[in-house]
FIDO-360483 format. One line per 4 residues: their letters; for each residue x, y, z of C-alpha. Coordinates in steps of 0.02 Angstrom, whole numbers, always signed. Each point is the difference from the previous one (the first is absolute). Layout:
<atoms>
a) X Y Z  ...
</atoms>
This chain:
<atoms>
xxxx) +6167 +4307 +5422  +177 +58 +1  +130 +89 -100  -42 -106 -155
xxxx) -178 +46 -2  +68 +194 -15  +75 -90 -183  -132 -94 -62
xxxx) -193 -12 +22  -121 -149 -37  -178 +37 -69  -117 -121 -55
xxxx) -79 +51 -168  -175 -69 -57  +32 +51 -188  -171 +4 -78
xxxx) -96 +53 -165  -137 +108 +98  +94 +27 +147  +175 -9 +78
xxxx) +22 -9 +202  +171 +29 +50  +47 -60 +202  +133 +51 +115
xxxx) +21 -26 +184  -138 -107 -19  -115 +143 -31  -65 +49 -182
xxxx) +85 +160 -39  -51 -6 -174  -182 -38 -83  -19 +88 -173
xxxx) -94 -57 -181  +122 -79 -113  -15 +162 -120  +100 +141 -57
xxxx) -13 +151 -104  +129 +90 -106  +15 +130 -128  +12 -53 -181
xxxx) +110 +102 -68  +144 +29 +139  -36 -214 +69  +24 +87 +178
xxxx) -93 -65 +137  -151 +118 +57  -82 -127 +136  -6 -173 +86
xxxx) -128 -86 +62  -151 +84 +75  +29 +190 -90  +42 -103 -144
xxxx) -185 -109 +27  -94 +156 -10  +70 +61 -147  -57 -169 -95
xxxx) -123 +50 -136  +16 +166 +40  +161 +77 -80  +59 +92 -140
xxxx) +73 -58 -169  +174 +36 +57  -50 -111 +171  +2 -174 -3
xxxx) -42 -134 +146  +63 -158 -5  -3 -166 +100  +151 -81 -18
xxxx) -56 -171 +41  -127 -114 -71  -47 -168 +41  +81 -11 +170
xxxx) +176 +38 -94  +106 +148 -74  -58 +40 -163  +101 +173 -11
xxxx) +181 -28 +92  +60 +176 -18  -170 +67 +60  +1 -138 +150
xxxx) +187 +49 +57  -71 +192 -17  -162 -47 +115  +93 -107 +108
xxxx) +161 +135 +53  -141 +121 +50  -103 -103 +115  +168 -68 +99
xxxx) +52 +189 +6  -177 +12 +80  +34 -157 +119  +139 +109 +97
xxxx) +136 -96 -36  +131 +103 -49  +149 +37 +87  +56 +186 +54
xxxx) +159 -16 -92  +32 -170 -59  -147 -81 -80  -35 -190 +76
xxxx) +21 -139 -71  -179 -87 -28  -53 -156 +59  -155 -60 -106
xxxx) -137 -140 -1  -135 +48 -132  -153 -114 -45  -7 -60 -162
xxxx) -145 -119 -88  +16 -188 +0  -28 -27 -202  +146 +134 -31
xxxx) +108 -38 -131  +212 +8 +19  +13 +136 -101  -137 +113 +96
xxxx) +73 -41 +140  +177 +52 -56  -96 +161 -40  -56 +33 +191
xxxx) +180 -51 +54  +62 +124 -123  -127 +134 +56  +53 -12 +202
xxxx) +175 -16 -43  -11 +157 -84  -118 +92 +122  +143 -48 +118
xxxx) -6 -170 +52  +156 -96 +58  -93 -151 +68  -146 -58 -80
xxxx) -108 -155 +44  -166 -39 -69  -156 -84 +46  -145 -70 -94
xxxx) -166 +111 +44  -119 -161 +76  +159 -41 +101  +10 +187 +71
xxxx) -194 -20 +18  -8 -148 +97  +131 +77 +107  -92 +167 +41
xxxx) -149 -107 +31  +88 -70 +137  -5 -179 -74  +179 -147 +44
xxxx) +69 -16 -168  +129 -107 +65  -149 -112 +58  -1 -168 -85
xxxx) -197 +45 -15  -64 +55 -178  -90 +182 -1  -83 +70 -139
xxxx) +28 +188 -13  -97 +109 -156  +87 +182 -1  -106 +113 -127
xxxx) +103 +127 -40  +3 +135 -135  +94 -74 -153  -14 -181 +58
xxxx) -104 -132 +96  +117 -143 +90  -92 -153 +59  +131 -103 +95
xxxx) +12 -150 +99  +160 +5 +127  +81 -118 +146  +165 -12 +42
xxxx) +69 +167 -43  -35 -48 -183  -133 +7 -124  -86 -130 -45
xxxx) -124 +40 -132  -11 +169 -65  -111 +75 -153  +15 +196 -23
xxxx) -121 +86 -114  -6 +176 -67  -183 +10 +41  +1 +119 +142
xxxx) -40 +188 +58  +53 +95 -152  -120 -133 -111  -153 +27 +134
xxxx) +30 +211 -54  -8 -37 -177  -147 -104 +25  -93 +126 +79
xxxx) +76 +128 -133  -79 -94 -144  -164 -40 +106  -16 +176 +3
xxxx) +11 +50 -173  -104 -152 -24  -153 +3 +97  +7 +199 +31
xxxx) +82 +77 -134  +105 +82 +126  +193 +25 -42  +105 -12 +185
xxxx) +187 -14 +20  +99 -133 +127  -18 +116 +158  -189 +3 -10
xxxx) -24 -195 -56  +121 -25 +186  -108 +114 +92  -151 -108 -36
xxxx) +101 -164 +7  +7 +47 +207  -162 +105 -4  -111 -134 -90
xxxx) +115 -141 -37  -68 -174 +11  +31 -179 -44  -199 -71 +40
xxxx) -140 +78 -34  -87 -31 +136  +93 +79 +143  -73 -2 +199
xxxx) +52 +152 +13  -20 +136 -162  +112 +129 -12  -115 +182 -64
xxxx) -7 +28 -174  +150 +100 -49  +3 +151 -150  +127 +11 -113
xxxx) +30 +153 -108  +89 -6 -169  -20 +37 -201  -167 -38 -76
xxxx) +63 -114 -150  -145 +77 -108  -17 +181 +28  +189 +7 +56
xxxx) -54 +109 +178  +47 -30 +172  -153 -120 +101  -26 -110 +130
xxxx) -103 -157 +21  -3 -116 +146  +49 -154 +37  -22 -159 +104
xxxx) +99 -167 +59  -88 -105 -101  +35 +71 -157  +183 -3 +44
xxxx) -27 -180 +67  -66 -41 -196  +143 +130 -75  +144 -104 +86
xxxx) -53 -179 +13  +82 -64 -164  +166 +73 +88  -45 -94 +165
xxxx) -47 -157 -89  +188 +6 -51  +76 +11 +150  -115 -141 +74
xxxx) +61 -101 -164  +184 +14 +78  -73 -54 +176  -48 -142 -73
xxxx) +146 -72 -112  +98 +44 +160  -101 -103 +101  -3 -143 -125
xxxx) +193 +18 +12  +11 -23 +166  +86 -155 +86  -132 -91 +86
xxxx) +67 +24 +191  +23 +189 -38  -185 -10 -53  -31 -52 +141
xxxx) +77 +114 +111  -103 +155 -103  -163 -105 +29  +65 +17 +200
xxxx) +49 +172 -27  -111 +92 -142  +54 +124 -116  +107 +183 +39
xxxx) -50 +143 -114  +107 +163 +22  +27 +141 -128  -96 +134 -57
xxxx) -128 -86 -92  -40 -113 +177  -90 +167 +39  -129 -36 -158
xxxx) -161 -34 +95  -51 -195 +32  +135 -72 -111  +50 -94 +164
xxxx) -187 -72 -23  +21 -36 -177  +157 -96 +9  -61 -64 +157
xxxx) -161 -66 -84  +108 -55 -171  +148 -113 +97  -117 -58 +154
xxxx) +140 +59 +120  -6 +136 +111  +87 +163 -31  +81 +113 +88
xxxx) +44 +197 -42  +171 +61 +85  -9 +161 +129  +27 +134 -99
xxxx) +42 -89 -164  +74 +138 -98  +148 -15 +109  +5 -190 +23
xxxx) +142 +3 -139  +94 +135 +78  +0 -55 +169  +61 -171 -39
xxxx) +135 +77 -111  +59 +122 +143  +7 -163 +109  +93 -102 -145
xxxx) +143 +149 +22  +12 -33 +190  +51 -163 -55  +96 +50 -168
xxxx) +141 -150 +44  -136 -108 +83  -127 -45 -111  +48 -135 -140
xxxx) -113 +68 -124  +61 +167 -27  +63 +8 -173  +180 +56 -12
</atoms>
C-alpha cells in the first residue's frame, strides 16, 4: 500500500465466454455472465451482465443481447471494450477525482492466435489498462489449484471452460504440451438444445439447456449417486404451446457424450505428446480437472477409467482460473511466463 496505490490499482481478470471474474485485493469484487444488452436503434448500453442474462430470449425487437466472446476469445471488440468498462466500474476502482491507472493480468486460452490476442490487449487498453500482462488459462488453473509450476515435475491440468477446453501438460514455469479445443460448456448447451427438440419435440433456449446442464448434467450413465429427474418447460415444436416434460442424467449423459468423446480425444494426443519423464511424473501425480464443466457429474470417472490415471477435481473449480490469475498479479514482475 502507499501513495501509489491511491494512482493505480491491480485486478486480476478471468476474461471468459460464459463468465468473467474480476479480483482485487485478493478478493473477487466482480463475478458477472459475459453478456450484454443494448437497444438497436440508439446502440446505447441498457445492461451488463446478470440484468443483461435475464433479458436473454426474452426482449423486444428493438432489444438485442449479445455475448461478445466466443470460443474463449473476443469475437465483438467494440462490444467487449463496452462489457469490459462496466464490470471494472463495478470492481471499485475508480478514483474520486483522478481515475487510476490500471494494472492488469487477464487469462487468455493457450491455442489463441496473435491477432486475438492483440484484440484482448486492445480491449483492456481501452477499458483503461496501462499495464497489461497475460496468462494462458491451464497456467492460471494450475496456479489456483495450488499446484508448483516452477517445479521441474510435469502436471497435467484440463480447465473446461465455456468457449474452450485446455488440456495442458506444464513444469518449469512453461508449457510443455498443450491441445485446446472448442468443445466445451457452450457445445454441452447446444447439445442438450438439439436433444431436446430431438427426442421431445420441445423448443428451449441456452438458459434452460444450463439449468439442466447443473440440475441433471452428466458424463456416465451410471452415476452412484442420481441426481432427481428435473422438468423443463418450453415451446411444444408441434402444436407451438408452452409444456414441460422431464428429464433425467442419463439422457443428458447420451445427449453430450459425442462432445465428451472430444475432449477425451485431446487427452489423449496430449498424452501421446508427452515427453516420457513428464509422463511419468502425471502417472505419480494423476490428472487436475478445474472449470465449469469439472462440475459435469462422473467425468472425473470417465477420464479416470479412459487414461488409467487418477483424477482429481480442483476446490471450487469455477474459480481455479481466477484464483491463480489473481495470484499471477501478486507476482506481475515475478513470474517468467506472463506474456508482455
Amino acid at each position: 500500500m502507499g501513495l501509489s496505490s491511491l494512482f493505480t490499482k491491480e485486478i486480476a481478470i478471468d476474461l471468459g465466454t460464459a463468465n468473467t471474474v474480476i479480483l482485487h485485493n485478493d478478493k473477487i469484487v466482480v463475478n458477472e455472465p459475459s453478456i450484454i444488452a443494448i437497444k438497436k436503434s440508439t446502440r446505447q448500453l441498457v445492461a451488463v451482465g446478470k440484468l443483461a442474462l435475464m433479458m436473454q430470449g426474452r426482449v423486444h425487437e428493438d432489444m438485442q443481447t449479445i455475448r461478445p466472446l466466443k470460443d474463449g476469445v473476443i469475437a465483438d471488440f467494440q462490444h467487449t471494450e463496452m462489457m469490459l468498462k462496466e464490470f471494472i466500474k463495478m470492481a471499485g476502482t475508480r478514483g474520486f477525482i483522478i481515475p487510476p491507472a490500471l494494472k492488469m493480468v487477464i487469462c487468455i486460452p493457450s491455442g489463441i492466435t496473435e491477432v486475438e490476442e492483440r484484440a484482448v490487449r486492445d480491449s483492456a487498453e481501452q477499458a483503461g489498462a496501462k499495464d497489461v500482462r497475460m496468462i494462458y488459462e491451464p497456467m492460471a488453473a494450475a496456479i489456483g489449484i495450488g499446484l508448483d509450476i516452477m517445479s521441474p515435475d510435469g502436471n497435467m491440468v484440463i480447465d473446461i471452460g465455456g468457449g474452450t477446453s485446455e488440456v495442458a501438460v506444464l513444469a518449469l514455469g512453461g508449457v510443455v504440451t498443450r491441445k485446446s479445443s472448442k468443445t466445451a460448456g457452450d457445445e454441452f448447451n447446444e447439445n442438450i438444445i438439439d436433444y431436446m427438440r430431438r427426442k421431445h419435440n420441445i423448443a428451449i433456449g441456452d438458459t434452460t439447456a444450463e439449468r439442466i446442464k447443473i440440475n441433471v448434467g452428466s458424463a456416465i450413465e451410471d452415476l452412484e449417486n442420481p441426481p432427481e429427474d428435473y422438468e423443463v418447460k418450453g415451446r411444444d415444436l408441434v402444436q407451438g404451446v408452452p409444456m414441460a416434460v422431464k428429464v433425467n442424467y442419463r439422457e443428458i449423459a447420451a445427449a453430450l457424450d459425442h462432445s465428451i468423446s472430444e475432449i477425451e480425444q485431446s487427452v489423449i494426443s496430449a498424452l501421446e505428446s508427452t515427453p516420457p519423464e513428464s509422463s511419468a511424473d502425471i502417472y505419480n501425480n494423476g490428472i487436475y480437472l478445474a472449470g465449469g464443466g469439472a462440475l459435469l457429474r462422473g467425468l472425473d470417472k470417465r477420464i479416470s477409467k479412459l487414461t488409467g490415471l487418477q483424477v482429481h477435481v480442483a476446490d471450487n473449480p469455477l474459480m481455479a482460473v481466477a484464483r491463480g490469475t489473481g495470484i499471477a498479479l501478486k507476482n506481475f514482475d515475478k513470474f517468467p511466463f506472463l506474456i508482455k
